[in-house]
C-alpha positions in Angstrom: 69.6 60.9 15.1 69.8 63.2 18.3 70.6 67.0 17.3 74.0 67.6 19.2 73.0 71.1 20.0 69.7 70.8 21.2 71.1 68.0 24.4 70.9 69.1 27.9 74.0 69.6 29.2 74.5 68.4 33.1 77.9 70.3 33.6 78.2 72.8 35.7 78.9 76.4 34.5 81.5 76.7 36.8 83.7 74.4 39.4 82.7 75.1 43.0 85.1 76.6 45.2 86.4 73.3 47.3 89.5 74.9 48.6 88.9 74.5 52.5 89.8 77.0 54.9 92.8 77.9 55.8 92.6 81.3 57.8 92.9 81.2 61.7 90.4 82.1 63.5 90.9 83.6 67.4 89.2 81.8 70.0 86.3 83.3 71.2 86.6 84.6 75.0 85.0 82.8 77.7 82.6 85.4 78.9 82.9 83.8 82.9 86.9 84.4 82.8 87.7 88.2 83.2 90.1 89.3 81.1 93.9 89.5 81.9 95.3 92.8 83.3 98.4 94.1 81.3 101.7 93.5 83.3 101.9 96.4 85.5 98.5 95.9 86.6 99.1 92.6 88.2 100.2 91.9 91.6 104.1 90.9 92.0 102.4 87.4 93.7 99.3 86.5 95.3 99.4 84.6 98.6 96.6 82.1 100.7 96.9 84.6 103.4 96.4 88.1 102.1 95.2 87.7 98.6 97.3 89.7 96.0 100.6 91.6 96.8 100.8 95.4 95.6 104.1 96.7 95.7 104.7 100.0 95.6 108.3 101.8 95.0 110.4 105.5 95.0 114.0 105.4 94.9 115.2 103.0 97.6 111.3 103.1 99.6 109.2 99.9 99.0 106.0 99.3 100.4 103.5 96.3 100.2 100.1 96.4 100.7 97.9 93.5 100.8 94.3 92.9 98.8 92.9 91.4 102.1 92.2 94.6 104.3 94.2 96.9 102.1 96.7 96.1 104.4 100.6 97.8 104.9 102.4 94.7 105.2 105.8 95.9 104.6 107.6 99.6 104.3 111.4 99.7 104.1 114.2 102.0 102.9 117.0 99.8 101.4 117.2 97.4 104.1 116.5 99.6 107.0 112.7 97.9 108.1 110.2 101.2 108.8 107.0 99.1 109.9 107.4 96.3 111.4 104.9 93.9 109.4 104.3 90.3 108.7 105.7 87.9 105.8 103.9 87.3 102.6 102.8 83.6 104.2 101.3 85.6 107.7 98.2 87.4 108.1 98.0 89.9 110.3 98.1 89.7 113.9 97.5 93.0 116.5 96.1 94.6 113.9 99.5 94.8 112.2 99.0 97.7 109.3 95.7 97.3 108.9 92.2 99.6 108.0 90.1 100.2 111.1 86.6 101.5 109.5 84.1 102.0 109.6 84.7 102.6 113.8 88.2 102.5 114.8 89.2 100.6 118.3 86.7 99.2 120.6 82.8 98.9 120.4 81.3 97.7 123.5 79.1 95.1 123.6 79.3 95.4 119.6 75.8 97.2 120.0 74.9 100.6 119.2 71.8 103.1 118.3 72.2 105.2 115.7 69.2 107.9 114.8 66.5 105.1 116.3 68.5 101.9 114.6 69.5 99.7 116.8 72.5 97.1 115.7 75.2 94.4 116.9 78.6 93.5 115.4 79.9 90.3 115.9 82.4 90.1 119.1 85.8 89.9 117.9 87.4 90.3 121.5 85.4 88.1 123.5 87.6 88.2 127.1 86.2 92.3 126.9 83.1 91.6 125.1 84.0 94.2 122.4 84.0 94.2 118.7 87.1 95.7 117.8 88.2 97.6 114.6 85.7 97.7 112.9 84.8 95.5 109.6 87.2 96.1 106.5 89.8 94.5 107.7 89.6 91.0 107.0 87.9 92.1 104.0 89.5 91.7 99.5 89.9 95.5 98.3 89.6 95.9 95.0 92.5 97.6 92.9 91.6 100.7 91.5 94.6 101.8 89.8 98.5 101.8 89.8 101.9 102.9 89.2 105.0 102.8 89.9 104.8 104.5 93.4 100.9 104.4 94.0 98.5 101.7 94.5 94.3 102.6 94.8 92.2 99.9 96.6 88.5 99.9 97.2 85.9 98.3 99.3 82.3 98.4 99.4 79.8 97.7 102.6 76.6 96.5 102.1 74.0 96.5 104.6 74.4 93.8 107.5 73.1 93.5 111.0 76.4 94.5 112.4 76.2 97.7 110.1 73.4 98.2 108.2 74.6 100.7 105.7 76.2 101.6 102.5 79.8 102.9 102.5 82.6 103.0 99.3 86.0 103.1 101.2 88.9 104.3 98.1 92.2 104.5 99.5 95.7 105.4 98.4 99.2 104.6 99.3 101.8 106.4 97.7 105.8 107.2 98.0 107.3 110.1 97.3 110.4 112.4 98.0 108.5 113.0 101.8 108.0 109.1 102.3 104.5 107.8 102.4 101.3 109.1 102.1 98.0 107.0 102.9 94.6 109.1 101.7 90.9 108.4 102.1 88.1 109.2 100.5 84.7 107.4 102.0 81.3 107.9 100.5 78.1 107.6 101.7 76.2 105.6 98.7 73.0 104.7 100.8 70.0 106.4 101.1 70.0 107.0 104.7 72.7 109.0 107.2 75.6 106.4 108.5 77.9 106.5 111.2 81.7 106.8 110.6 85.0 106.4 111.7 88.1 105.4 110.5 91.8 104.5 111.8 95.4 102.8 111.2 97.3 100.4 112.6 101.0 100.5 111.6 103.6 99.4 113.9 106.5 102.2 114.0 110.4 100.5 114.3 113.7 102.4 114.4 115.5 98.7 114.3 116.2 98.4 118.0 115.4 95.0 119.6 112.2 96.3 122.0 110.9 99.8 121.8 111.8 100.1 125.3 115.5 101.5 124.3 113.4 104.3 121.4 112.6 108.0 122.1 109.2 109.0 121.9 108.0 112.4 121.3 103.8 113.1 121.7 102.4 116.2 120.7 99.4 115.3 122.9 98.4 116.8 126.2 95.3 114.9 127.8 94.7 110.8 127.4 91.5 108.8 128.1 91.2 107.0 131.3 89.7 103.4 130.0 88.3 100.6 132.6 89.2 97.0 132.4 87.7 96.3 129.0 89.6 99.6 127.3 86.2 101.9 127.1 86.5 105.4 128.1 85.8 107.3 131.3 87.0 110.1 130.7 89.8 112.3 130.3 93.1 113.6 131.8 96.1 115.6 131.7 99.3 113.7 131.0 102.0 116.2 132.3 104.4 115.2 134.7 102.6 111.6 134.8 104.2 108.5 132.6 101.9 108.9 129.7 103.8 112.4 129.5 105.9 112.0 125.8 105.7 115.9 124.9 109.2 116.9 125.2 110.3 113.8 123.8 112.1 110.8 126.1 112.8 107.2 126.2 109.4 104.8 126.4 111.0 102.4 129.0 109.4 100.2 130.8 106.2 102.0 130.0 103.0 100.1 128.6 100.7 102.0 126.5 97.5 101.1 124.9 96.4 104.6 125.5 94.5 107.3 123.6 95.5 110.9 123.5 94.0 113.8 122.0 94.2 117.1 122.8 96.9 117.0 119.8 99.2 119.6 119.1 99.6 120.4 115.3 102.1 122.3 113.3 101.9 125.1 111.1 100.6 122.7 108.1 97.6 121.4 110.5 99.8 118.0 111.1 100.4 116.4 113.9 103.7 114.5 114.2 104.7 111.4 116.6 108.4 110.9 116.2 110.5 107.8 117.1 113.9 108.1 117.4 116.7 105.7 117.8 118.8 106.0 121.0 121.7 106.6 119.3 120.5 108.5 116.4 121.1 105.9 113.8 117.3 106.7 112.2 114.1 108.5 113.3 110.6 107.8 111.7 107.4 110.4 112.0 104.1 109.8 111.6 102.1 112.4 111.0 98.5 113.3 110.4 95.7 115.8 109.2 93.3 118.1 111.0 90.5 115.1 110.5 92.6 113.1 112.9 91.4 113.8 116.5 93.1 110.9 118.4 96.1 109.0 118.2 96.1 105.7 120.4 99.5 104.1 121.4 100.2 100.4 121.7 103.4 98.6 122.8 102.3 95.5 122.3 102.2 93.8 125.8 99.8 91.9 124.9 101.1 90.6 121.9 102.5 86.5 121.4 106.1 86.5 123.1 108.1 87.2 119.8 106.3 90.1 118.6 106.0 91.8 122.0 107.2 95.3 122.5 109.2 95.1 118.6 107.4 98.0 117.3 105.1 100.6 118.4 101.9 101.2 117.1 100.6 104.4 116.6 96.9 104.8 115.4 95.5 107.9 114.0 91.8 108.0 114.6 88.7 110.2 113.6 87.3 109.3 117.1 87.7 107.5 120.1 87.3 104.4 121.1 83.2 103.3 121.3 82.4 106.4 119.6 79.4 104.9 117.8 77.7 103.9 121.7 79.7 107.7 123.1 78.4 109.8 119.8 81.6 111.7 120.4 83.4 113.2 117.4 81.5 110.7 115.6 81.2 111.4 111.8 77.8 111.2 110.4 77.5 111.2 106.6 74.6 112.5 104.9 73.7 110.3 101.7 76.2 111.0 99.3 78.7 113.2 101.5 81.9 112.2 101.2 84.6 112.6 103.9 88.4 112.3 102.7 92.0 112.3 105.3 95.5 111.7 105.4 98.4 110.5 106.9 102.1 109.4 106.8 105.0 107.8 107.2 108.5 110.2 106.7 111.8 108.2 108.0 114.9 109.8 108.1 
């Protein structure tokens, strides 16, 4: 007879735990997908043409500026249009708002010789044989930071044959009581000394059907002479010719695609282009700091038909045009030097 208390007992102590698993678990992020900006960090829409929209606003101003170039597509007061820019379909045609760096206007040849380095930019106006504008501007900018009435963009160049250097571009529109206000800061982040120069291209509208009817004032007192590819000769006086705007009077029938320097500048080191409607229904200003030498004039005669003569551009620029073959007022930044400017827009 088996002992009862001396058997081996194959139970288990105690039941296992077989309740399964009910808690949720959050998926684990894909570490190839960035993560998603919060709301007001997102572009209002993002286009085939431009890349992402920015919009900017203050009160009844509005601005749009585009990831592709960092480009000023739009700026209007309620429904009054400021610049005359391109849909959110378009890209940008003569240069309409957009970054000219790191040389503003026309390179000729696309070939220069900087400190013993020589280099050649692709030819982007082959009738002149120029490279024109430089190489942001069909570039994405990177947003940097935003609000309501501000947008930062940045762009980085890497060395290339056509500029073999390293330059950070930051740059930031904003509106405010006194309109808008573009600012630049570019860096140096190579280890050797770079060439530099910068400009804009916004197209200035007071809502008249041609420019021709507008009145122009120019703070400016000399212009370049340019040959028949838009390279300077030299330098003139404008007084008492047609290139004279000083005291202010309607543009006419005159075609500009003209320089001027030699800039008159107001108390706050500014100098101020204003556009007025002829029958003082609106007036916009541009306006720019002491690190903007040149201003260069366009009224668009060379434009397609339907955009010809509908706004006038006007261009702050560091230098002239083929400043880097010229050297003059080129900028030359030493490895980590900076160089920061502004402008604006003030309608009224």
């Amino acid at each position: 007879m088996t002992d009862p208390t001396s058997a081996t007992s194959t139970a288990p102590d105690t039941a296992p735990d077989t309740a399964p698993d009910t808690a949720i678990k959050e998926p684990r992020p894909d570490p190839m997908t960035p993560p998603t900006p919060p709301p007001d960090q997102r572009p209002s829409e993002t286009t085939a043409a431009t890349g992402d929209q920015w919009v900017i606003g203050h009160g009844h101003q509005r601005a749009i500026i585009t990831e592709i170039g960092a480009t000023l597509r739009s700026l209007t007061i309620g429904d009054r249009t400021v610049v005359d820019g391109f849909g959110p379909g378009e890209w940008s045609h003569g240069g309409k708002g957009q970054v000219l760096a790191p040389w503003p206007n026309r390179l000729g040849d696309g070939a220069y010789t900087f400190q013993g380095v020589t280099s050649q930019a692709p030819l982007n106006e082959i009738d002149r044989r120029t490279a024109i504008h430089g190489l942001v501007r069909w570039l994405p900018w990177r947003m940097t930071g935003r609000a309501q009435n501000r947008v930062g963009l940045l762009c980085e160049l890497r060395p290339t044959p056509a500029y073999p250097y390293a330059l950070r571009i930051e740059i930031e529109y904003r509106l405010g009581r006194e309109g808008l206000t573009v600012s630049t800061d570019a860096q140096n982040i190579g280890p050797d000394d770079l060439p530099f120069g910068l400009g804009f291209h916004p197209y200035l509208t007071v809502g008249t059907s041609t420019i021709d009817q507008a009145r122009l004032r120019v703070p400016a007192h000399r212009r370049l002479v340019a040959d028949e590819r838009g390279l300077p000769t030299g330098a003139v006086g404008v007084a008492g010719t047609e290139y004279d705007f000083t005291s202010g009077r309607a543009i006419g029938v005159t075609r500009l695609d003209t320089a001027y320097s030699d800039l008159t500048r107001d108390g706050d080191g500014r100098v101020r282009v204003e556009l007025d409607h002829p029958d003082g229904d609106g007036a916009v200003t541009l306006w720019a700091d002491e690190r903007f030498g040149y201003l260069m004039l366009f009224t668009g005669d060379t434009l397609d038909q339907a955009a010809r003569r509908t706004g006038l551009a006007v261009e702050p620029m560091t230098c002239p045009p083929d400043a880097f073959r010229s050297g003059t007022d080129l900028t030359v930044l030493r490895p980590g030097a900076r160089w920061t400017g502004s402008w604006g827009i003030t309608a009224r």
